[in-house]
FIMIKE-357037 format. One line per 4 residues: number of its first residue (from 1); for each residue x, z, y of N, C-alpha, C. Coordinates in nm, 2 decimals. Last residue first. Example, Ala and Ser with C-alpha at 12.3 -4.5 7.8 and 13.67 -1.06 7.14 Angstrom:
<sites>
2) 1.28:0.71:-0.22:1.37:0.71:-0.11:1.29:0.79:0.00  1.32:0.78:-0.57:1.23:0.78:-0.45:1.32:0.78:-0.33
</sites>
This chain:
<sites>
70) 1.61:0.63:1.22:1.68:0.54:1.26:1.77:0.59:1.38  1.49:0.84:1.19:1.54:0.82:1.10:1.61:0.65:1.10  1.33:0.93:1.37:1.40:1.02:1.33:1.53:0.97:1.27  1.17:0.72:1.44:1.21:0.74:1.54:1.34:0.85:1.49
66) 1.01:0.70:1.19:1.09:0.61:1.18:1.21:0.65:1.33  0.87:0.93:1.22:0.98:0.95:1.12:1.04:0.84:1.10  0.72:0.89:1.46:0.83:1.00:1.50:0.91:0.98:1.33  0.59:0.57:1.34:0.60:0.68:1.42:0.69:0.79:1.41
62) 0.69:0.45:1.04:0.61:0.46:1.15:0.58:0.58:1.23  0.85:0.25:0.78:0.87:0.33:0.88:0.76:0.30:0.95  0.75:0.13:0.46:0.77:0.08:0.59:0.76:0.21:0.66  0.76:-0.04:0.12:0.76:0.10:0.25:0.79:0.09:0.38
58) 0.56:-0.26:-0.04:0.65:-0.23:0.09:0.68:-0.10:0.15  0.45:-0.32:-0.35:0.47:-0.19:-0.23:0.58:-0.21:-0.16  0.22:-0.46:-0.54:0.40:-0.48:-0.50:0.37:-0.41:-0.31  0.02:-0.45:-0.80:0.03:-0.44:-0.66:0.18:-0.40:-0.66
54) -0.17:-0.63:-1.00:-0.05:-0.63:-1.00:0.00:-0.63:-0.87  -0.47:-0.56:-1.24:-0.38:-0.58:-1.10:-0.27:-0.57:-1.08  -0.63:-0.49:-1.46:-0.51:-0.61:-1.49:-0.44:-0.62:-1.31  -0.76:-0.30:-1.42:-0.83:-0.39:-1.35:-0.75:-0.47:-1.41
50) -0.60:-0.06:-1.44:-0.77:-0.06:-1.56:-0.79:-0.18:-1.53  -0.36:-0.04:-1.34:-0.42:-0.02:-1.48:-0.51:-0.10:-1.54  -0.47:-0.03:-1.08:-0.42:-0.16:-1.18:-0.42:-0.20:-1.27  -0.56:0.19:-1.07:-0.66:0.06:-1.05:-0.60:-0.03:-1.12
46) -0.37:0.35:-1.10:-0.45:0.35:-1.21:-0.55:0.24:-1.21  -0.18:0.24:-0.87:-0.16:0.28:-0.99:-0.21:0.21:-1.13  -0.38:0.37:-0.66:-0.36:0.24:-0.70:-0.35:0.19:-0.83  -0.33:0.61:-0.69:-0.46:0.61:-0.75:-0.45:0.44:-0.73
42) -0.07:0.66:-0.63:-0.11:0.70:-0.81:-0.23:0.61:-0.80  -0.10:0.59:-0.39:-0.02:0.49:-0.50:-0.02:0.51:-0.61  -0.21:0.80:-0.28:-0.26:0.72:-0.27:-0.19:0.58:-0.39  0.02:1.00:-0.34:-0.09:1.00:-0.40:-0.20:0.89:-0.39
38) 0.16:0.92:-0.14:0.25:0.97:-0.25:0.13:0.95:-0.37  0.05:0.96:0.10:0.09:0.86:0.04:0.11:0.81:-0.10  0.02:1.25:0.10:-0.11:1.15:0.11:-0.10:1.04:0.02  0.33:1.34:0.11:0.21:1.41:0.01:0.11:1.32:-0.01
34) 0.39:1.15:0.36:0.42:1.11:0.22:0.38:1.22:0.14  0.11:1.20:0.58:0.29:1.23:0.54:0.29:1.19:0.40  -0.07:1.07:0.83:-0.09:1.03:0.67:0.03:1.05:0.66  0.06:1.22:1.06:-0.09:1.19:1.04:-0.10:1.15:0.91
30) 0.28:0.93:1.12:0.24:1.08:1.19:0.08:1.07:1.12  0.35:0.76:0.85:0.37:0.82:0.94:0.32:0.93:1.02  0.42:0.53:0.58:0.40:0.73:0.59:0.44:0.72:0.72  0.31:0.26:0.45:0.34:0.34:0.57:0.29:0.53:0.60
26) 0.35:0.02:0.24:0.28:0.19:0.21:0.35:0.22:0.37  0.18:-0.27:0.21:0.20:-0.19:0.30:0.19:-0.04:0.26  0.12:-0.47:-0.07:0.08:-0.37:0.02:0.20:-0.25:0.08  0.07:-0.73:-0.23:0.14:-0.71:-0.16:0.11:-0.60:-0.07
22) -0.12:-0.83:-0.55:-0.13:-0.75:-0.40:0.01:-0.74:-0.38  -0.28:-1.01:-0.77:-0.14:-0.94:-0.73:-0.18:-0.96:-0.58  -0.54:-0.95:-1.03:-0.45:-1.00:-0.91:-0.37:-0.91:-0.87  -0.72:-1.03:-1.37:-0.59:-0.96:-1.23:-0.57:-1.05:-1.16
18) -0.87:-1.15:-1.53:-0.94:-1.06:-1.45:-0.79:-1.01:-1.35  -0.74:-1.37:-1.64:-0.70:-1.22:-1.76:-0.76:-1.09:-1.61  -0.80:-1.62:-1.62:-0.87:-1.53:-1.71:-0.88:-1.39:-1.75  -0.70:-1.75:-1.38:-0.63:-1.70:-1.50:-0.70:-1.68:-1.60
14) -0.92:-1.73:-1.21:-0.87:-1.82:-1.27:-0.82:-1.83:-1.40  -1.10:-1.41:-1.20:-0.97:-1.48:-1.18:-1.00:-1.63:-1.25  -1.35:-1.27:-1.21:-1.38:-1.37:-1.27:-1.24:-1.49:-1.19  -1.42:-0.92:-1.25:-1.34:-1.00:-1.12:-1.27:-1.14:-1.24
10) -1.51:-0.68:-1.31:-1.62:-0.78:-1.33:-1.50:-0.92:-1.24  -1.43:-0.48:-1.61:-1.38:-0.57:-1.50:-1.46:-0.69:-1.46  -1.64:-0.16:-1.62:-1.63:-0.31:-1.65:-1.56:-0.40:-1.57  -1.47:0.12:-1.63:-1.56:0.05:-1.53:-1.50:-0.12:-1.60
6) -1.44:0.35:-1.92:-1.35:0.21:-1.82:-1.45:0.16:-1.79  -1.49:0.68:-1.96:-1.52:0.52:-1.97:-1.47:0.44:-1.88  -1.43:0.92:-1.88:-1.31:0.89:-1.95:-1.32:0.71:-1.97  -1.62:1.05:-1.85:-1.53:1.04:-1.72:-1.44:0.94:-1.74
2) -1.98:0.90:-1.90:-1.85:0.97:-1.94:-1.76:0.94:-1.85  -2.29:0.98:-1.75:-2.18:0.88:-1.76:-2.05:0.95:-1.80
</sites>
């Protein structure tokens, strides 16, 4: 299997055009630090990319760096 081939969009929307829109929660706190985070949103990202998706990122405080930083 080549690395570079696009996985078939199999997601049969309304629309037609195979996307959906997400509303997601990015929370960097104790345990997952924004290096994790930071990276987890690339790999979103590229889902979107490829999928037609359309994800909208909340950042949100949690644990000792919301406690810091408020």
């Amino acid at each position: 299997m080549n690395g570079d081939k696009k996985i078939e969009n199999l997601n049969n929307s309304p629309s037609g055009d195979g996307g959906r829109r997400f509303n997601i929660a990015v929370i960097e706190g104790d345990g997952i630090g924004p290096e994790v985070t930071k990276q987890s949103v690339k790999v979103l990202n590229a889902i979107a990319e490829q999928f037609g998706h359309e994800f909208e990122y909340k950042y949100c405080l949690l644990g000792a760096d919301a406690i810091d930083k408020t």
